[in-house]
Structure formats: C-alpha cells, structure tokens
N, CA, C and O atoms as CSV, one atom per row, in Angstrom:
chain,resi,resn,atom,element,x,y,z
A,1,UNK,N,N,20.726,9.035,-33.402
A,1,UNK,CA,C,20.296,8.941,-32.013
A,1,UNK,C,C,18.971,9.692,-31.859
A,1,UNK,O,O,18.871,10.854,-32.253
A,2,UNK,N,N,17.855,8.972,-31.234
A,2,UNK,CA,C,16.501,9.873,-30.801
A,2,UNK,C,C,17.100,11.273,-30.036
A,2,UNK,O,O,18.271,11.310,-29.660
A,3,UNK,N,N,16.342,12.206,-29.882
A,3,UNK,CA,C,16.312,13.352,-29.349
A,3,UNK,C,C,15.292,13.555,-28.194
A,3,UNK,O,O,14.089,13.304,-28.266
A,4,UNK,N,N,16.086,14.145,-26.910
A,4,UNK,CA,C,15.350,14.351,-25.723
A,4,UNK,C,C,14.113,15.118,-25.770
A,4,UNK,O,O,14.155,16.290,-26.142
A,5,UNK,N,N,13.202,14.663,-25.488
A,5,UNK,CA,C,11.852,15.431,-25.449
A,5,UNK,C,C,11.162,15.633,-23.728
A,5,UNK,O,O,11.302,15.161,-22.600
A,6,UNK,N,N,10.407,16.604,-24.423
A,6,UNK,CA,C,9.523,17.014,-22.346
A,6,UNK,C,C,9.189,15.431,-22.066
A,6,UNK,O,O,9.658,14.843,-21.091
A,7,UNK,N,N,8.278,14.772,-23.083
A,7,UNK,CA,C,7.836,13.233,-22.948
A,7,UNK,C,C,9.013,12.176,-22.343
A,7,UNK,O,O,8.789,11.127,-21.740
A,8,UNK,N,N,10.230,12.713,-22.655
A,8,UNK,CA,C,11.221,11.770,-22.102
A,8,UNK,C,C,11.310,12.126,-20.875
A,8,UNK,O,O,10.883,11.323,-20.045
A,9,UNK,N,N,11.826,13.287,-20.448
A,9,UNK,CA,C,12.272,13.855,-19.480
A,9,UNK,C,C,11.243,13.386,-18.348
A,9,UNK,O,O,11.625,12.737,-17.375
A,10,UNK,N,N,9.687,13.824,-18.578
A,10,UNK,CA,C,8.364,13.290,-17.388
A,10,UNK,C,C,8.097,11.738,-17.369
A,10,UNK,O,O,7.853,11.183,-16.298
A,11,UNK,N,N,8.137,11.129,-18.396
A,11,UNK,CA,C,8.046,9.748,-18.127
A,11,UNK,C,C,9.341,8.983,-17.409
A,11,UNK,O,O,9.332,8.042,-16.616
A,12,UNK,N,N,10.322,9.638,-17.906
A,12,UNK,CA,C,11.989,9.517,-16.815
A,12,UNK,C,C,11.902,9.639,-15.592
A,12,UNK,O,O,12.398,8.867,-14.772
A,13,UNK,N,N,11.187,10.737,-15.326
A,13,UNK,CA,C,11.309,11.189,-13.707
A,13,UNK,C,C,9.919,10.147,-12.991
A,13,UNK,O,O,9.832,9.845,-11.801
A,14,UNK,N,N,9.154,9.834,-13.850
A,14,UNK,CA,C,7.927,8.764,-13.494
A,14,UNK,C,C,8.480,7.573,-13.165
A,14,UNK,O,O,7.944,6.871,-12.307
A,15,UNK,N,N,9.517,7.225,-13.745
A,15,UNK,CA,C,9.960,5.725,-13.545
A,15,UNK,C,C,10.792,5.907,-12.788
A,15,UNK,O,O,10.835,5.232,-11.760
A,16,UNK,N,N,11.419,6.565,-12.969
A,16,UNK,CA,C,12.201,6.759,-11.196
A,16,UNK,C,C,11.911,6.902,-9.885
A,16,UNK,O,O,12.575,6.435,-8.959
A,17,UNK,N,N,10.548,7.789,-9.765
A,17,UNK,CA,C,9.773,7.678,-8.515
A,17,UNK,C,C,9.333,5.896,-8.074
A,17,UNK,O,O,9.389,5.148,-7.097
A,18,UNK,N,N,8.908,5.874,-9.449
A,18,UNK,CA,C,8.285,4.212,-9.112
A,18,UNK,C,C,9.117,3.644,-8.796
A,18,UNK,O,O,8.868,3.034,-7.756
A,19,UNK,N,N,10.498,3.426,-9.328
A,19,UNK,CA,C,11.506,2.684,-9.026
A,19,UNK,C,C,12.273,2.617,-7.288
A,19,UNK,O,O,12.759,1.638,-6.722
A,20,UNK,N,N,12.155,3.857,-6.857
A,20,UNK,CA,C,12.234,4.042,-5.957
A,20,UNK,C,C,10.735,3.326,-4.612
A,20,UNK,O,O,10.657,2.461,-3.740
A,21,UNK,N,N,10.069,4.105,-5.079
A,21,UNK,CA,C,8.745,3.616,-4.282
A,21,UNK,C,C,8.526,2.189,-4.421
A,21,UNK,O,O,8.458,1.376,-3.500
A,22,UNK,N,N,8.426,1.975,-5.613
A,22,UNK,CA,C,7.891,0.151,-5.685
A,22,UNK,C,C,9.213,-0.705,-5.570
A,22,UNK,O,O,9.024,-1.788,-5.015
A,23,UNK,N,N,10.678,-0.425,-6.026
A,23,UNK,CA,C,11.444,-1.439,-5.717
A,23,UNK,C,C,12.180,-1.098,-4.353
A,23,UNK,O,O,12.903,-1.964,-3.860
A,24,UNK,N,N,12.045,-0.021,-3.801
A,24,UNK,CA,C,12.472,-0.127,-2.075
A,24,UNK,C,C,11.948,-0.967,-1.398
A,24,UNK,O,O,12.412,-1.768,-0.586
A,25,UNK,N,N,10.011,-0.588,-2.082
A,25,UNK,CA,C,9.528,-1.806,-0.471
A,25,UNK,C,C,10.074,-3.253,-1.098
A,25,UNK,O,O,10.465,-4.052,-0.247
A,26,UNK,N,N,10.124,-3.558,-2.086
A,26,UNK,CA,C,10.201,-5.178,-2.346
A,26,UNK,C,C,11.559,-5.770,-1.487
A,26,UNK,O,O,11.754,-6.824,-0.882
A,27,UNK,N,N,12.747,-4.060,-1.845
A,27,UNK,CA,C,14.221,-4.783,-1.245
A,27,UNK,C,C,13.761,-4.650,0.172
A,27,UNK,O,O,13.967,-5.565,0.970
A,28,UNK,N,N,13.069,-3.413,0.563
A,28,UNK,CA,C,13.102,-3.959,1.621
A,28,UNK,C,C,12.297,-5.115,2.947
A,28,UNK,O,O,12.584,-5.622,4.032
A,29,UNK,N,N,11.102,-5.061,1.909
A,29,UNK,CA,C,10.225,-6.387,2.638
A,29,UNK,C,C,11.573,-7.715,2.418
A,29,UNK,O,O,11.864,-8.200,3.511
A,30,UNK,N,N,12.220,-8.204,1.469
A,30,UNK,CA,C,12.768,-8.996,1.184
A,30,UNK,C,C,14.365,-9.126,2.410
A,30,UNK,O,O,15.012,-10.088,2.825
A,31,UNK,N,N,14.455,-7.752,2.605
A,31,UNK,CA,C,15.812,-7.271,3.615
A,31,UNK,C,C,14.800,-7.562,5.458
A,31,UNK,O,O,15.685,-7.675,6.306
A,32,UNK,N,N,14.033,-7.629,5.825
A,32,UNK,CA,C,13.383,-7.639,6.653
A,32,UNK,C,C,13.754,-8.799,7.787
A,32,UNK,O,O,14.191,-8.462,8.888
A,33,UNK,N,N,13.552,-10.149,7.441
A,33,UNK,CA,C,14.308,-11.120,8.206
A,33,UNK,C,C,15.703,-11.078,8.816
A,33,UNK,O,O,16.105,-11.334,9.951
A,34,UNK,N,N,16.428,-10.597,7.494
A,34,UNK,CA,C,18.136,-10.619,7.987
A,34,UNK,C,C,18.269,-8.829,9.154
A,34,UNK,O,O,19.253,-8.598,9.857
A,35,UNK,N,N,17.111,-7.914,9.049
A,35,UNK,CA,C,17.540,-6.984,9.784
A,35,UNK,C,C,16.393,-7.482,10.865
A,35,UNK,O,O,15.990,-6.556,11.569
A,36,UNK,N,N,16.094,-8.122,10.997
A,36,UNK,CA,C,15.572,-8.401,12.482
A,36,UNK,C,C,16.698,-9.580,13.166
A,36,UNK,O,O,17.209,-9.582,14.286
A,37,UNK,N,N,16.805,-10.246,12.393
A,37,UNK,CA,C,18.102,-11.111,12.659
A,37,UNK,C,C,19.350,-9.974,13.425
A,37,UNK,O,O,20.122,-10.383,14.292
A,38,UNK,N,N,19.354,-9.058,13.105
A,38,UNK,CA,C,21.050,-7.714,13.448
A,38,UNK,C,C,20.285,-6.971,14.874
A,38,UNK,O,O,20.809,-6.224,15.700
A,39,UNK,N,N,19.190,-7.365,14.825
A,39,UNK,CA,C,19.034,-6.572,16.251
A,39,UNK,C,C,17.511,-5.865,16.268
A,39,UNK,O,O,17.127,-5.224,15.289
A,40,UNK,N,N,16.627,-6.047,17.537
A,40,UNK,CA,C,15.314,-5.513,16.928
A,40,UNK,C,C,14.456,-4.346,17.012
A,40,UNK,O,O,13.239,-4.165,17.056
A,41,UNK,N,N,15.833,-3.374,17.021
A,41,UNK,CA,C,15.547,-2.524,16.537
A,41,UNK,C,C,15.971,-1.510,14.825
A,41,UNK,O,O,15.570,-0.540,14.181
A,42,UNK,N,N,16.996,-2.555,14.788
A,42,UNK,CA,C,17.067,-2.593,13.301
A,42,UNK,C,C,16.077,-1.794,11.992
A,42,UNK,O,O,16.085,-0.713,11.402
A,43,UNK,N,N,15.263,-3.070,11.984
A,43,UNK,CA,C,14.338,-3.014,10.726
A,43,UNK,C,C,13.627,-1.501,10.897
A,43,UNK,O,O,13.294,-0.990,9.827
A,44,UNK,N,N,13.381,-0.796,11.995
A,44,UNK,CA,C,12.696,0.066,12.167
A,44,UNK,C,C,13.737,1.498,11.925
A,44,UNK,O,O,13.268,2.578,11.567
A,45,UNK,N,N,14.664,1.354,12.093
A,45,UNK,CA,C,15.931,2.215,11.467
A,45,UNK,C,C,15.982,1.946,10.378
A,45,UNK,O,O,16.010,3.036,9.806
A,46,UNK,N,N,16.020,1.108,9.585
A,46,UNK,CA,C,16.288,1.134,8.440
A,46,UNK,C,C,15.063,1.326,7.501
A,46,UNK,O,O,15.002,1.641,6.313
A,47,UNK,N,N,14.358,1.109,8.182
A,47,UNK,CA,C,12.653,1.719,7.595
A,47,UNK,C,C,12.244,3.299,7.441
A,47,UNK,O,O,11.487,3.802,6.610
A,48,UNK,N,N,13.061,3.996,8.616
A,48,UNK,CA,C,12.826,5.580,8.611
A,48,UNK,C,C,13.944,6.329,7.828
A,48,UNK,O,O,14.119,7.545,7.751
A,49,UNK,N,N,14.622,5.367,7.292
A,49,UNK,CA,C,16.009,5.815,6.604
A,49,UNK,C,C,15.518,5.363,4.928
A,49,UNK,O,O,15.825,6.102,3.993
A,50,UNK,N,N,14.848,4.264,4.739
A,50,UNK,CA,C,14.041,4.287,3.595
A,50,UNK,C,C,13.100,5.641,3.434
A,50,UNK,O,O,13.438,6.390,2.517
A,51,UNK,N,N,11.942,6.039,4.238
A,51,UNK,CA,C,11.122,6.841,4.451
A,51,UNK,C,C,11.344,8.442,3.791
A,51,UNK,O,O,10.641,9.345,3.337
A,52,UNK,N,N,13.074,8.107,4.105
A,52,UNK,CA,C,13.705,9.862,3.757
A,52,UNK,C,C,14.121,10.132,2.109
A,52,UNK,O,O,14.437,11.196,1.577
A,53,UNK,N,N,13.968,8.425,1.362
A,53,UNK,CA,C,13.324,9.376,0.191
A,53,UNK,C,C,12.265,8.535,-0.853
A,53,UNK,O,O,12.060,8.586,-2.066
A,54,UNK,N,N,11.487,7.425,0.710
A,54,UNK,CA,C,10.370,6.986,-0.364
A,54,UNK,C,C,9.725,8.061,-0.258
A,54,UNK,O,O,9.372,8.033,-1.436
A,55,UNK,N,N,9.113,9.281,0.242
A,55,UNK,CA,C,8.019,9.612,0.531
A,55,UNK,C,C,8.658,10.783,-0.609
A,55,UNK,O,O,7.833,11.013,-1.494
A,56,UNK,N,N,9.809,11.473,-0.743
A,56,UNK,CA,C,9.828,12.468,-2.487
A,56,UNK,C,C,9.575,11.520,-2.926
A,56,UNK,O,O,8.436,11.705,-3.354
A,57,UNK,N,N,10.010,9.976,-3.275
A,57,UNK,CA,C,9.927,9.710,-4.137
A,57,UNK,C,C,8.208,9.475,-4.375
A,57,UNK,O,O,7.795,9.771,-5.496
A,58,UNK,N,N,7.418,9.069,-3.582
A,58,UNK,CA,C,5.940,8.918,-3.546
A,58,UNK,C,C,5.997,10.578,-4.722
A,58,UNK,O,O,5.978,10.639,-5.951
A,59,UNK,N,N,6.070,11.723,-3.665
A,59,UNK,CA,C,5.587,13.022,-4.402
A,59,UNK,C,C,6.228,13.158,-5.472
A,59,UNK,O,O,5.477,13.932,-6.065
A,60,UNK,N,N,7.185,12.945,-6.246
A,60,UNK,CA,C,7.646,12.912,-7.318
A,60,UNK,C,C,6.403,12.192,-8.598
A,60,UNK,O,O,5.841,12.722,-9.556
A,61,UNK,N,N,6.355,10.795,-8.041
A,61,UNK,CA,C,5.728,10.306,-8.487
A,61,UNK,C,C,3.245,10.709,-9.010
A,61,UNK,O,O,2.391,10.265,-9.778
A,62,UNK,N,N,3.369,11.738,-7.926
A,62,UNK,CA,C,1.869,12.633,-8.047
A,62,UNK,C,C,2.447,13.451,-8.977
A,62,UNK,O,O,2.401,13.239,-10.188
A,63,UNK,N,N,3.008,14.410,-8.434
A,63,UNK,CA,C,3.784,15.423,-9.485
A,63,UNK,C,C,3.641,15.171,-11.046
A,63,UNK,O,O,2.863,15.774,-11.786
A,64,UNK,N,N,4.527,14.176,-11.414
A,64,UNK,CA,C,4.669,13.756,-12.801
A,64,UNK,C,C,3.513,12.790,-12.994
A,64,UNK,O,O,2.918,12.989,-14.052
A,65,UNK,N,N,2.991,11.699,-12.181
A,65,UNK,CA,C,1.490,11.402,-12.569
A,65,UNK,C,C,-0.033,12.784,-12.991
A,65,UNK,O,O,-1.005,12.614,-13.728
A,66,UNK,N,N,0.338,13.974,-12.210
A,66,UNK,CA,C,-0.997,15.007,-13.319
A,66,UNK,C,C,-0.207,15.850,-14.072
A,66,UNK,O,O,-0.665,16.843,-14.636
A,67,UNK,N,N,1.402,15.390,-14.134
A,67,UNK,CA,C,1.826,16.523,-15.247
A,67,UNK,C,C,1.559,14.972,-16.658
A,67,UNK,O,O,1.556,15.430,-17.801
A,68,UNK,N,N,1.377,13.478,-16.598
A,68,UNK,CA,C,1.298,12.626,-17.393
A,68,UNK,C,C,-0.466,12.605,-18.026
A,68,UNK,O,O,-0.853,12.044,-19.051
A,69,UNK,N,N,-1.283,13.389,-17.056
A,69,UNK,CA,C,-2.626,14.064,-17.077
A,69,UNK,C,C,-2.611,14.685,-18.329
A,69,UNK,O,O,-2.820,14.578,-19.537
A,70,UNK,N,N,-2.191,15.510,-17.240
A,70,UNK,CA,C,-2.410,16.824,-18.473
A,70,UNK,C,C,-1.576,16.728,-19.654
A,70,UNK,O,O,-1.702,17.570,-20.543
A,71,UNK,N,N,-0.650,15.690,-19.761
A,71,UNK,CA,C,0.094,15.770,-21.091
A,71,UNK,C,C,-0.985,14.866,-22.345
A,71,UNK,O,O,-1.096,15.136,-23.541
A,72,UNK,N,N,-1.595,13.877,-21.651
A,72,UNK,CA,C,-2.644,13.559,-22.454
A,72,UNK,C,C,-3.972,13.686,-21.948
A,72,UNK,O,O,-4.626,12.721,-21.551
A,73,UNK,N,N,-4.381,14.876,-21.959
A,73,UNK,CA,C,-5.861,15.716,-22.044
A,73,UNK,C,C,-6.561,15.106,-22.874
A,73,UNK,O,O,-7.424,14.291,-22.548
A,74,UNK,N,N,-6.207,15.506,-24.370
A,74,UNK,CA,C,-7.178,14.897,-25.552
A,74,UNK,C,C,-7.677,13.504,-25.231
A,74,UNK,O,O,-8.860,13.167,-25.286
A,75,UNK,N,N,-6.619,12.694,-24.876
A,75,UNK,CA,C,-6.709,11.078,-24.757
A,75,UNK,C,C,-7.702,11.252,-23.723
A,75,UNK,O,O,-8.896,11.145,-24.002
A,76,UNK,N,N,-7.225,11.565,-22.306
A,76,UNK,CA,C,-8.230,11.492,-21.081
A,76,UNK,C,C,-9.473,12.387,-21.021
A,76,UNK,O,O,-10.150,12.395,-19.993
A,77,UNK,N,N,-9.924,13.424,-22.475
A,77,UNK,CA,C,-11.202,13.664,-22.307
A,77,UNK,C,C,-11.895,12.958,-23.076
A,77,UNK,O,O,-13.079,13.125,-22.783
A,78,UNK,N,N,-11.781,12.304,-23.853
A,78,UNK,CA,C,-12.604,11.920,-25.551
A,78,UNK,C,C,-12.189,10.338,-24.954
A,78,UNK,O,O,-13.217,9.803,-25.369
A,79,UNK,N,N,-11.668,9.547,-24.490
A,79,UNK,CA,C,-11.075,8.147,-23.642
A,79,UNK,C,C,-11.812,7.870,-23.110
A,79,UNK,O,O,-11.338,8.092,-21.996
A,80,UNK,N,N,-13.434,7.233,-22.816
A,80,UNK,CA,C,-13.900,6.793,-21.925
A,80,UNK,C,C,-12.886,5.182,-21.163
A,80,UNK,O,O,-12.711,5.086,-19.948
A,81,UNK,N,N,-12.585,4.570,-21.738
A,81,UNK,CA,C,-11.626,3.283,-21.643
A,81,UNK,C,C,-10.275,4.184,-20.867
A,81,UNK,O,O,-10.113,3.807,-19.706
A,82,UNK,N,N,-9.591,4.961,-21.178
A,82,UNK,CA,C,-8.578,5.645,-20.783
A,82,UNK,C,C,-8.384,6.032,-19.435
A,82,UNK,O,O,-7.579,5.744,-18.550
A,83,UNK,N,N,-10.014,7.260,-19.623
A,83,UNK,CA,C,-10.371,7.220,-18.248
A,83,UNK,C,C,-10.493,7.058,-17.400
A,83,UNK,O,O,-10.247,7.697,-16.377
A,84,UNK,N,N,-11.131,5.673,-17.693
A,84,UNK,CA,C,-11.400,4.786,-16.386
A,84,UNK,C,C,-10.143,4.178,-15.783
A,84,UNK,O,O,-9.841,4.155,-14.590
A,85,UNK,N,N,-9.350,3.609,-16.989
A,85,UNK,CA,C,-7.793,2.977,-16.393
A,85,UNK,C,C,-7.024,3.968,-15.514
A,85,UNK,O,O,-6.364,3.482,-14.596
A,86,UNK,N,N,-7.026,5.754,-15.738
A,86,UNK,CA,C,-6.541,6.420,-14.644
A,86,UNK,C,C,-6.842,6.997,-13.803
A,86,UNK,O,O,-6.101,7.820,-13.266
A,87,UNK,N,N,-8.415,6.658,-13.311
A,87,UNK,CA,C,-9.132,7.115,-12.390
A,87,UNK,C,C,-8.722,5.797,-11.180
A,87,UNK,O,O,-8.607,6.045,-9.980
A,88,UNK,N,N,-8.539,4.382,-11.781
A,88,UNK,CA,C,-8.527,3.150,-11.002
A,88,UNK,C,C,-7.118,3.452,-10.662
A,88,UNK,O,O,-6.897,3.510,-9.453
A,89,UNK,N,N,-6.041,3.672,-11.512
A,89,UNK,CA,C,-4.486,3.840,-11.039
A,89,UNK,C,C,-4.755,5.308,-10.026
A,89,UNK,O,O,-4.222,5.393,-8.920
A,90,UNK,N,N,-5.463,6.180,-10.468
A,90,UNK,CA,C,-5.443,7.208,-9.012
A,90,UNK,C,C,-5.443,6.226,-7.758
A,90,UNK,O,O,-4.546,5.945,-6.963
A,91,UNK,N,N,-6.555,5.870,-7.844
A,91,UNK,CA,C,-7.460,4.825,-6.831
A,91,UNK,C,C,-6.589,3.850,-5.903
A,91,UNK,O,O,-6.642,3.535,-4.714
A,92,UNK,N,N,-5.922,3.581,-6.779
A,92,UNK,CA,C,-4.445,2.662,-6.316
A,92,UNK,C,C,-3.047,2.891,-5.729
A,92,UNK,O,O,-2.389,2.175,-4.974
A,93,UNK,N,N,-2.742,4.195,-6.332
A,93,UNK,CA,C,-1.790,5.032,-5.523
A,93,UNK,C,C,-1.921,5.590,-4.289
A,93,UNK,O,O,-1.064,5.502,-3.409
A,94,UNK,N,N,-3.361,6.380,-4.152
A,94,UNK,CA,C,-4.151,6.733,-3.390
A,94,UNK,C,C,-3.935,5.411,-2.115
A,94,UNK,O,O,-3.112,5.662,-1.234
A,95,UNK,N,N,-4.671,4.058,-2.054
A,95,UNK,CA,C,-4.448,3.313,-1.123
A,95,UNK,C,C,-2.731,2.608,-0.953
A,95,UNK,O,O,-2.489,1.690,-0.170
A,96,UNK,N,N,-1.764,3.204,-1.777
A,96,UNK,CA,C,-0.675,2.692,-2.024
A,96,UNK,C,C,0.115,3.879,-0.897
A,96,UNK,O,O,0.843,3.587,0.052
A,97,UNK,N,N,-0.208,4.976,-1.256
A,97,UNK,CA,C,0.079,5.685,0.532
A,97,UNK,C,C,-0.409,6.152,1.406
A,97,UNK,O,O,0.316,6.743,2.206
A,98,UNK,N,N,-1.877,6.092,1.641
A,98,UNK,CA,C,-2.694,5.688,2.519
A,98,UNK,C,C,-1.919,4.333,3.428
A,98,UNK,O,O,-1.720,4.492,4.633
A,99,UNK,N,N,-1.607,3.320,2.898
A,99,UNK,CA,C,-1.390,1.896,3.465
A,99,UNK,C,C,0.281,2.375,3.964
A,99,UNK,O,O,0.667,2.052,5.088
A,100,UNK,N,N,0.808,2.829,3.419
A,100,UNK,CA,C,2.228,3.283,3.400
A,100,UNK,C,C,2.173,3.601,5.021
A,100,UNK,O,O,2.459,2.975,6.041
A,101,UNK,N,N,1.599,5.040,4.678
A,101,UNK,CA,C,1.854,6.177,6.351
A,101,UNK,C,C,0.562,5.178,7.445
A,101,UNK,O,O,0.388,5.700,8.546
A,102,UNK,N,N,-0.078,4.169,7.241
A,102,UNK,CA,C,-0.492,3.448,8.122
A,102,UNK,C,C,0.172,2.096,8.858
A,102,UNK,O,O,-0.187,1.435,9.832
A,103,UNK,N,N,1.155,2.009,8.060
A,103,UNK,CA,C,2.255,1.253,8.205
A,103,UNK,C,C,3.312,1.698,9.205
A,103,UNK,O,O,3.708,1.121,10.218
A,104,UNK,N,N,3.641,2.766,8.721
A,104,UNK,CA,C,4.786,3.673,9.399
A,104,UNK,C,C,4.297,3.786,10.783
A,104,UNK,O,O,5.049,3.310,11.634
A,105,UNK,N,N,2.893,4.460,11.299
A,105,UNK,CA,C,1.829,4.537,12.389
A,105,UNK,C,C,1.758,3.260,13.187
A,105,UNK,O,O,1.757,3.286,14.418
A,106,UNK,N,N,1.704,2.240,12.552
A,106,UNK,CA,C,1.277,0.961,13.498
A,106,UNK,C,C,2.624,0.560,14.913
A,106,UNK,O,O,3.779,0.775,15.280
A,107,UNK,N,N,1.521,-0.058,15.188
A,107,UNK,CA,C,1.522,0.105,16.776
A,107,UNK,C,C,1.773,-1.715,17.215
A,107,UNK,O,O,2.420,-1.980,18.228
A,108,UNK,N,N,1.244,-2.739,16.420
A,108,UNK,CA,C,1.740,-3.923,16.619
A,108,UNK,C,C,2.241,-4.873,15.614
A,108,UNK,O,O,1.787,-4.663,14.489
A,109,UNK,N,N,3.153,-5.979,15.732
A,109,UNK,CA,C,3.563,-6.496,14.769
A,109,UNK,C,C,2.575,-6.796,13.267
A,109,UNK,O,O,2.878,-6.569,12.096
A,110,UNK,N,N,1.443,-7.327,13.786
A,110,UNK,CA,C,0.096,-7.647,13.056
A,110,UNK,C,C,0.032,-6.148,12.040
A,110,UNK,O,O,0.313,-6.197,10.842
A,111,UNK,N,N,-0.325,-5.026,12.647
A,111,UNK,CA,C,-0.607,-4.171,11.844
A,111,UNK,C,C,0.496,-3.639,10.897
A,111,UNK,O,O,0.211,-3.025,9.870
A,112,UNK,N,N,1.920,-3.930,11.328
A,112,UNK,CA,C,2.876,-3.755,10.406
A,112,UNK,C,C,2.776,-4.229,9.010
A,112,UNK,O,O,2.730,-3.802,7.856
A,113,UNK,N,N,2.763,-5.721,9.938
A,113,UNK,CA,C,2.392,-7.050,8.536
A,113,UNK,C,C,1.120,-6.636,7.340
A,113,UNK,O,O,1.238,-6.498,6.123
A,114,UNK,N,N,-0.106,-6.508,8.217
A,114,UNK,CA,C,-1.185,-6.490,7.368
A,114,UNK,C,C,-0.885,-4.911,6.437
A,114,UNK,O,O,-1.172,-5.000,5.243
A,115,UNK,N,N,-0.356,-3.557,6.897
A,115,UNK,CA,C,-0.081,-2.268,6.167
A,115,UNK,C,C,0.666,-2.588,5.385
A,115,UNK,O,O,0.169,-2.714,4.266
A,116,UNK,N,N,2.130,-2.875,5.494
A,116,UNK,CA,C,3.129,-3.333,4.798
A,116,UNK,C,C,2.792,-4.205,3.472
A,116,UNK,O,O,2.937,-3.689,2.364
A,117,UNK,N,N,2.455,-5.194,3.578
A,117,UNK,CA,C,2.029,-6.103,2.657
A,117,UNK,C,C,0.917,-5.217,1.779
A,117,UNK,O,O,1.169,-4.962,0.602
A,118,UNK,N,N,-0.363,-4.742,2.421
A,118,UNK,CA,C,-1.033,-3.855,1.635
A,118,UNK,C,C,-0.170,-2.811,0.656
A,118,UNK,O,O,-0.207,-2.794,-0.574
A,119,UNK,N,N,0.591,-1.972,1.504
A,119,UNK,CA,C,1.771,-1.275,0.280
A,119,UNK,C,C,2.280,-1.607,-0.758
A,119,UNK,O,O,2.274,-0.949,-1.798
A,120,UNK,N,N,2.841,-2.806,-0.558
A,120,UNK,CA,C,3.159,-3.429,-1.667
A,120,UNK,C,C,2.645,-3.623,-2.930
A,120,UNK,O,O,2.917,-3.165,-4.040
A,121,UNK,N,N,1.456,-4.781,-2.301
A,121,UNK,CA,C,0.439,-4.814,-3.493
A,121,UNK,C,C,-0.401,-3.926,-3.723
A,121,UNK,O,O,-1.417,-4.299,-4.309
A,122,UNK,N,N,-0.300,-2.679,-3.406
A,122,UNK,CA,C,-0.586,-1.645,-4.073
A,122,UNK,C,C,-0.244,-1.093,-4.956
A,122,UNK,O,O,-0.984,-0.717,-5.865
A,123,UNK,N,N,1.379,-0.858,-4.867
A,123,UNK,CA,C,1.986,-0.333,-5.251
A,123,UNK,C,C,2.709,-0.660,-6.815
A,123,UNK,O,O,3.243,-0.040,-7.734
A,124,UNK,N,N,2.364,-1.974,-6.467
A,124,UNK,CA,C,2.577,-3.202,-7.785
A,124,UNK,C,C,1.443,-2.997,-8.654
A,124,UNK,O,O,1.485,-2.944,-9.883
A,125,UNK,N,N,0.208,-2.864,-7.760
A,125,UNK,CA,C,-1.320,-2.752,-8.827
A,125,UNK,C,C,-0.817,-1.476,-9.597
A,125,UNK,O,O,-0.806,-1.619,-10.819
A,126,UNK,N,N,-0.360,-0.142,-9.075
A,126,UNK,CA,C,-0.157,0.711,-9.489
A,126,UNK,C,C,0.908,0.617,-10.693
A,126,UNK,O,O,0.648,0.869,-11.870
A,127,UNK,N,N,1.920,0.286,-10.279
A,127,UNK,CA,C,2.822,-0.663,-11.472
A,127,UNK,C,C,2.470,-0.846,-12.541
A,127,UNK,O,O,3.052,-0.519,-13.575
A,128,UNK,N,N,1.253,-1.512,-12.400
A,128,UNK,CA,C,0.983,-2.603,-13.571
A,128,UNK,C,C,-0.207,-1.536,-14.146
A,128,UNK,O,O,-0.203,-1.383,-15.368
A,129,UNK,N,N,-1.070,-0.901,-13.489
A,129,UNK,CA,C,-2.045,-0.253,-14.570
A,129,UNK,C,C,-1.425,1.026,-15.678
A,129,UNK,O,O,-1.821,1.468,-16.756
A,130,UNK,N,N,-0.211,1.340,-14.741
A,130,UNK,CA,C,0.392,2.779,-15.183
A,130,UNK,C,C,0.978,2.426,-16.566
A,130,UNK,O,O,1.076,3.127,-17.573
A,131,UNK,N,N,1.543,0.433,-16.210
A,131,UNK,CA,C,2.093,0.110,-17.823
A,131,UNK,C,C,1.187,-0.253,-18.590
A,131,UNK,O,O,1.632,-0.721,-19.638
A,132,UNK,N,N,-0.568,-0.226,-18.468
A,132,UNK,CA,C,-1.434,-0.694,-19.239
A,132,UNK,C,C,-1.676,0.977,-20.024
A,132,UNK,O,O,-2.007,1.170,-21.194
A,133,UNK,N,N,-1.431,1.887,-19.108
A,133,UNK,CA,C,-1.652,3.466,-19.614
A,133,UNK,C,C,-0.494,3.636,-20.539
A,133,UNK,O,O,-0.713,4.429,-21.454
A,134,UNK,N,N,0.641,3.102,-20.520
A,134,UNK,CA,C,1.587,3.191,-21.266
A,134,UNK,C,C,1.701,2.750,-22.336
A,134,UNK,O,O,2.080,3.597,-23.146
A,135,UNK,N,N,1.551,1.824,-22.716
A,135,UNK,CA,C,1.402,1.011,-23.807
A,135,UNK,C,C,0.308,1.099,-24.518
A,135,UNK,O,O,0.335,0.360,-25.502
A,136,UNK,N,N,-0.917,1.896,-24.363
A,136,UNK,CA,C,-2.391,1.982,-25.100
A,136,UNK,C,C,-1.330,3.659,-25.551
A,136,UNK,O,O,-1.997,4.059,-26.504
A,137,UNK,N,N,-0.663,4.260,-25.450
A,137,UNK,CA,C,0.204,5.294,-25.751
A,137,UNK,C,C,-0.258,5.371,-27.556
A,137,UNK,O,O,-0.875,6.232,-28.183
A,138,UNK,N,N,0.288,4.210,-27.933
A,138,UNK,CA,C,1.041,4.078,-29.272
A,138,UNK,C,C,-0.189,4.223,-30.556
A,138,UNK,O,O,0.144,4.153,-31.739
C-alpha cells in the first residue's frame, strides 16, 4: 500500500474544497427550477444554506492553493510556462469569488443569472487549469 504523505494530505484537502465549491454550484444551478417550483422563496434559502460551507470551502481552497505554491517553489521560480498557468488559475479563482459574493448581492433576477452563471464558469476554468498544474507534476 502507498504511504500518506504532506503531498497527499494538501492535494486531499484541495480537492475537497473544489469539490465542494465547483460541484455545489453545478447541483445547485441544476436544483434551481425544481426549488423555484416549491415556493419563491425557496431557492434563496437554499442558496444561504449552500453559502455556510461554500465560502470555507472557497477558503480552504486559497489556503491549500499557496500552501500548493509554496510546495512547488523550485517549479514556480525556474517555470516560466508554470508560472504563467498559476498566475491565470489565481486570475480565475479570483473572478470565481468575486462573481460568487456578486451573486449573493444582486438585486434582480438578470443579475442573479448573469453572476451565477459567471461563477460557474469560473469556477470550472479554475477546475480545469489547476488539472493542467497537476498533471505537468510528473
């Protein structure tokens, strides 16, 4: 059997934030119709009840993103290519809750839609570069 390492343990707690952050909004953009369907004030309860642990899970996810920094220093100083891939995934998280708490803020259906949806595909961009940082690993 492999043996638990710090590398397991921070990339563990990385995928769990994400998991949380990126597959809440999907269940819950996807849960959205049937809780406006139950009453309309619904979706907005069940949005601030998400909230209570996307947002550790967001900080979880900073946390172990500059402890995933600093675990590869060498790579991210001497990496110009490296670099750049986690300066753009900053970049992306960054508008991934930016768009989040502007979401939460909005004030008409429109701005729900247009924040919301921005979250998402943010949050997915973020997704996807963090597994391009992952896989250049090896």
């Amino acid at each position: 059997m492999l043996g638990v390492s710090e590398d397991t343990i921070r990339l563990f707690l990385h995928v769990l934030g994400a998991t949380v952050w990126v597959g809440g909004q999907i269940t819950l953009a996807a849960l959205v119709p049937v809780l406006r369907a139950a009453g309309v004030d619904v979706p907005k309860s069940v949005a601030r009840q998400f909230a209570r642990i996307a947002w550790p899970a967001f900080a979880l996810l900073i946390g172990t993103g500059v402890w995933n920094i600093v675990a590869t220093n060498d790579r991210y100083q001497h990496d110009a290519d490296y670099r750049h891939t986690v300066t753009l995934k900053l970049v992306v998280v960054a508008l991934s809750g930016l768009s989040a708490y502007l979401h939460q803020r909005a004030t008409s259906r429109g701005q729900m839609a247009v924040f919301g949806a921005a979250t998402g595909l943010f949050a997915l961009g973020a997704l996807f570069v963090g597994l391009m940082l992952s896989t250049s690993w090896g």
